[in-house]
C-alpha positions as CSV (number, residue, x, y, z in Angstrom):
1,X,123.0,-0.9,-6.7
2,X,120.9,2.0,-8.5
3,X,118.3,2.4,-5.8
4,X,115.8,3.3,-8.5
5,X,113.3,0.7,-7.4
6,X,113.5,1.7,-3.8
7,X,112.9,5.3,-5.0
8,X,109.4,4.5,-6.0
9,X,108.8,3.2,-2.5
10,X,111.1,5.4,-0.1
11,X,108.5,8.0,0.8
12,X,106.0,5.7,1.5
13,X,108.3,3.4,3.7
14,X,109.7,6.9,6.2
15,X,106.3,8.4,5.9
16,X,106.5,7.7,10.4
17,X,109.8,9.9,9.8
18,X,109.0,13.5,11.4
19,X,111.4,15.0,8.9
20,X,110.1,18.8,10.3
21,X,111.6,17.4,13.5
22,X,114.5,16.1,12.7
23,X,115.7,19.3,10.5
24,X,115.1,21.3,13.3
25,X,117.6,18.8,15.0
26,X,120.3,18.9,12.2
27,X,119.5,23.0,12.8
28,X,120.4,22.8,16.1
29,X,123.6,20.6,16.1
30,X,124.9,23.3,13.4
31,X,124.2,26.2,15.4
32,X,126.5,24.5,18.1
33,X,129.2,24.8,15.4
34,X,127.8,28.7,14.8
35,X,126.5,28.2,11.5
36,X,122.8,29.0,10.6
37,X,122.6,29.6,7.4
38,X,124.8,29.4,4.4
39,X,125.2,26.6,1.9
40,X,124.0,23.4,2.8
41,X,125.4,19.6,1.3
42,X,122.8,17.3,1.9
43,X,124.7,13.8,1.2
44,X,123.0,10.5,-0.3
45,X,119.5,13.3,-0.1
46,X,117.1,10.7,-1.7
47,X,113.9,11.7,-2.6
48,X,114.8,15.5,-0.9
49,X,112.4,15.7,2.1
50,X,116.0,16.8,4.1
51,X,117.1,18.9,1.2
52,X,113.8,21.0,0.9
53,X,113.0,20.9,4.4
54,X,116.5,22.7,5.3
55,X,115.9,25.4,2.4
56,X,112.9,26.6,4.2
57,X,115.1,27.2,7.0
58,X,117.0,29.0,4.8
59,X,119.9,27.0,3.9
60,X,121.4,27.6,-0.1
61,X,121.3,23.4,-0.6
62,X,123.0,21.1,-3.1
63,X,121.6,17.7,-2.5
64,X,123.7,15.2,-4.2
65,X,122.8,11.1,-4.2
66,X,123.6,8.4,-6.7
67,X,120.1,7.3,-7.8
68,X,118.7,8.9,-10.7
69,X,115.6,7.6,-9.9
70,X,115.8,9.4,-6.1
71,X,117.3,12.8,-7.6
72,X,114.0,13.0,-10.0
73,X,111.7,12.1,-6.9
74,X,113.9,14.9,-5.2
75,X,113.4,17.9,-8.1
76,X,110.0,17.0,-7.8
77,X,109.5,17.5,-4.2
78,X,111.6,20.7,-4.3
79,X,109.3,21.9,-7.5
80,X,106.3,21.1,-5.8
81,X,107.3,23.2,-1.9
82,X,108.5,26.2,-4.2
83,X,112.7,25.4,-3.5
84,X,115.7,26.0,-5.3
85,X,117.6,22.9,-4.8
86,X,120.5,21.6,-6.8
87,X,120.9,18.5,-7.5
88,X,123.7,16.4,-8.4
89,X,124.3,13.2,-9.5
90,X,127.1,11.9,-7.5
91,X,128.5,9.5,-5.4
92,X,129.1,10.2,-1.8
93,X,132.6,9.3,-2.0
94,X,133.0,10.6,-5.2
95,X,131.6,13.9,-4.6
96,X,132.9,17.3,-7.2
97,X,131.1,20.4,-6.2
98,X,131.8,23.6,-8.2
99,X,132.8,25.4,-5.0
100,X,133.1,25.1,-1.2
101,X,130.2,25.0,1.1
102,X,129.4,25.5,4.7
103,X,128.5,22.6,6.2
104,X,126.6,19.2,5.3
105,X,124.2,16.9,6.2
106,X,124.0,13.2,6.0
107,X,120.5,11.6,7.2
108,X,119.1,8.2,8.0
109,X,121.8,6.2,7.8
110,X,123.1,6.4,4.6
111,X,126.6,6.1,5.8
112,X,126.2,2.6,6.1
113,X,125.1,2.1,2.9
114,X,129.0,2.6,1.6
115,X,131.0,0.0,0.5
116,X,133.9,-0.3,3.1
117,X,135.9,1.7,5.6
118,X,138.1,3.0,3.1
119,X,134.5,4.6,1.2
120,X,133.5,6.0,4.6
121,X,137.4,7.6,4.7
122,X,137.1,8.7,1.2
123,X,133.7,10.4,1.7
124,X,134.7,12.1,5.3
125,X,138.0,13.4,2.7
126,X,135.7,14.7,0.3
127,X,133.3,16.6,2.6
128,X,136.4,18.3,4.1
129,X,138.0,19.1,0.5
130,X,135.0,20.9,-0.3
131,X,134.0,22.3,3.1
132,X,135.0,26.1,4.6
133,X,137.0,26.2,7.6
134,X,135.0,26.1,10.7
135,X,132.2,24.5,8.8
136,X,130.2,21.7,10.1
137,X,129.2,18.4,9.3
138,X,126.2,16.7,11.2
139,X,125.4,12.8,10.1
140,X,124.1,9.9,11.6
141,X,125.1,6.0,11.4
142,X,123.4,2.9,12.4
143,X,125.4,1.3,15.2
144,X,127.1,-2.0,15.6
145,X,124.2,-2.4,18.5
146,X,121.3,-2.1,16.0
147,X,122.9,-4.3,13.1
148,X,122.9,-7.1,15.9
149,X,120.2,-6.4,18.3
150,X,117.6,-4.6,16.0
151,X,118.0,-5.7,12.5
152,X,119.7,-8.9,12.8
153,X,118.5,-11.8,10.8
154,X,114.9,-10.5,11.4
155,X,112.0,-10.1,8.7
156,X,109.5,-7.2,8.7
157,X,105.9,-6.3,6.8
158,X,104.3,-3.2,5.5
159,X,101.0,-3.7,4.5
160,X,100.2,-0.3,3.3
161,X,96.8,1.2,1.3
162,X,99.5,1.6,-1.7
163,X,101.8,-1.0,-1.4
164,X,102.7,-4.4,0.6
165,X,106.4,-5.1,1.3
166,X,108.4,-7.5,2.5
167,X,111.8,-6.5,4.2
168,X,114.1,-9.5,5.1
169,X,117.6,-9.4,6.8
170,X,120.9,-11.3,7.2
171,X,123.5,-10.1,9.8
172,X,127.0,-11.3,8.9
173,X,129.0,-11.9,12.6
174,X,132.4,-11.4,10.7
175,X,132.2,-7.8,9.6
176,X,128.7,-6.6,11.5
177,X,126.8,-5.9,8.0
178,X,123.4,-6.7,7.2
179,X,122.2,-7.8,4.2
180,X,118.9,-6.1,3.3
181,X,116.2,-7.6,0.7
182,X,113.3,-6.1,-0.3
183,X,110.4,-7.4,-1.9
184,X,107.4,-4.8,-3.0
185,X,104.2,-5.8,-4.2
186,X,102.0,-3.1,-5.5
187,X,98.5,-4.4,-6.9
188,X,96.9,-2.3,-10.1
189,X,93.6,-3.7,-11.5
190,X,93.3,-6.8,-9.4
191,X,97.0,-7.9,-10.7
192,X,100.2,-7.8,-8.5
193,X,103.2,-6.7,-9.4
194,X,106.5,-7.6,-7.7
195,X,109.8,-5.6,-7.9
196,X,112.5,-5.7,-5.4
197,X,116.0,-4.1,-4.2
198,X,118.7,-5.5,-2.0
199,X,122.1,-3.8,-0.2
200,X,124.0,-4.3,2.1
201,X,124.7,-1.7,5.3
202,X,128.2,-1.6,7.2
203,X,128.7,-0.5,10.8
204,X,132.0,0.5,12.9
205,X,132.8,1.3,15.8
206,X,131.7,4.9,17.1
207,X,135.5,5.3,17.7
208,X,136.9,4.3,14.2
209,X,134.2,7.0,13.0
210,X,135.7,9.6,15.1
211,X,139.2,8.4,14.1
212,X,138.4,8.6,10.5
213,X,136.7,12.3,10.6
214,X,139.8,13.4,12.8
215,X,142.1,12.6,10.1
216,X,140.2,14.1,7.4
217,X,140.7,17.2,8.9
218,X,137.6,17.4,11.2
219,X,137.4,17.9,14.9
220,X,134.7,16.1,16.9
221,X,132.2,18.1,18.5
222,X,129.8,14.9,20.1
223,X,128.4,12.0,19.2
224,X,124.5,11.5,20.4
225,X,122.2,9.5,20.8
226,X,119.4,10.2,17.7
227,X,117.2,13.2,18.4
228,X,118.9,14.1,21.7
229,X,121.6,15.9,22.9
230,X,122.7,13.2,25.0
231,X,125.8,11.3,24.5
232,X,125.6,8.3,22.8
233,X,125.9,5.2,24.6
234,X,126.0,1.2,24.6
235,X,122.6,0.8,23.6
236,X,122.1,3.9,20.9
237,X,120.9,2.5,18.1
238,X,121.6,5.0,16.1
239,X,124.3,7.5,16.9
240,X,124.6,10.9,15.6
241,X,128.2,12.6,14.8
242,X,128.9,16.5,15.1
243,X,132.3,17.5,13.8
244,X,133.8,20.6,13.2
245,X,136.4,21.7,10.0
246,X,140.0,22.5,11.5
């Protein structure tokens, strides 16, 4: 799955995503760790709204993401709010930085968007080959709650000035995934035209997670509840992880 459809949509799908806010969030769960500036890995960083937010808070950032079509959405953004942002064309799992960095960031669930446990293994391994000691890594999953109770097998609409998009889910009991299909429908001189992306997302158990970072080297510092410093609990829909490099 390239993504490169999606990345013609993406900004205009989280444009009710306060991404001011929630860097200021990511800032804060870092500083807990004692880091405030430094390099910055901004995993899966899609179109860069993370990426160039955290360089104005004066973080040296490498966003890295898998879509070619996100990472030129990305060097735009960063062109256009006067950042110096590198970008690299990587898998998460897969990541080969040309040096160690401070700590990393991974934002709106684009954990669940790998593969299988064993990616979500390989990617926590990666981020801790490549990661200083006593550096930090903040993220945030989709929970096992909101693949069943939220997503489901439900269907949502955008009916935007620019664009009109159907979103369709399947939840799958057996494993907890959801299959996601997207349908976009952009109109251009009275005639519609339809494009369309699909994926799947994969959600664990908040204690498998921790399990996972542990023995990639990691110690965990808390898992919240999204946008709070409250723990996370049966109901979070989306939980956010704080770990610490041993």
């Amino acid at each position: 799955m390239s993504y490169d459809n999606f990345s013609r949509y993406y900004d205009l799908l989280t444009d009710n995503v306060e991404y001011e806010k929630r860097a200021e969030y990511f800032c804060r769960l870092l500083s807990l760790c004692g880091i405030k500036d430094g390099i910055l890995l901004d995993l899966a960083c899609g179109t860069g709204s993370i990426s160039v937010e955290m360089a104005k808070r004066g973080f040296d950032v490498i966003g890295v993401d898998s879509s070619i079509g996100m990472l030129n959405a990305a060097r735009e953004k960063a062109y256009e709010n006067e950042q110096q942002i590198l970008l690299l064309n990587q898998s998460m799992d897969e990541i080969d930085l040309y040096g160690t960095v401070d700590c990393a960031v991974c934002v709106l669930d684009s954990i669940n968007h790998l593969g299988n446990a064993a990616q979500v293994r390989r990617t926590f391994e990666k981020v801790s080959l490549f990661m200083n000691r006593g550096g930090a890594f903040a993220f945030d999953v989709n929970t096992l709650y909101k693949h069943k109770n939220v997503l489901g097998d439900n269907a949502f609409v955008y009916d935007l000035d620019e664009l009109y998009c159907v979103w369709q889910n399947s939840y799958n009991e057996a494993d907890s995934s959801v299959d996601i299909s997207l349908d976009f429908f952009e109109e251009e001189d009275g005639v519609y035209y339809r494009s369309g992306e699909s994926f799947t997302e994969r959600a664990y158990e908040l204690s498998d997670i921790a399990a996972w970072l542990e023995e990639a080297g990691f110690e965990v510092v808390g898992i919240y509840d999204d946008m709070t410093m409250q723990d996370a609990h049966s109901e979070t829909e989306r939980a956010v992880f704080l770990a610490k490099k041993k």
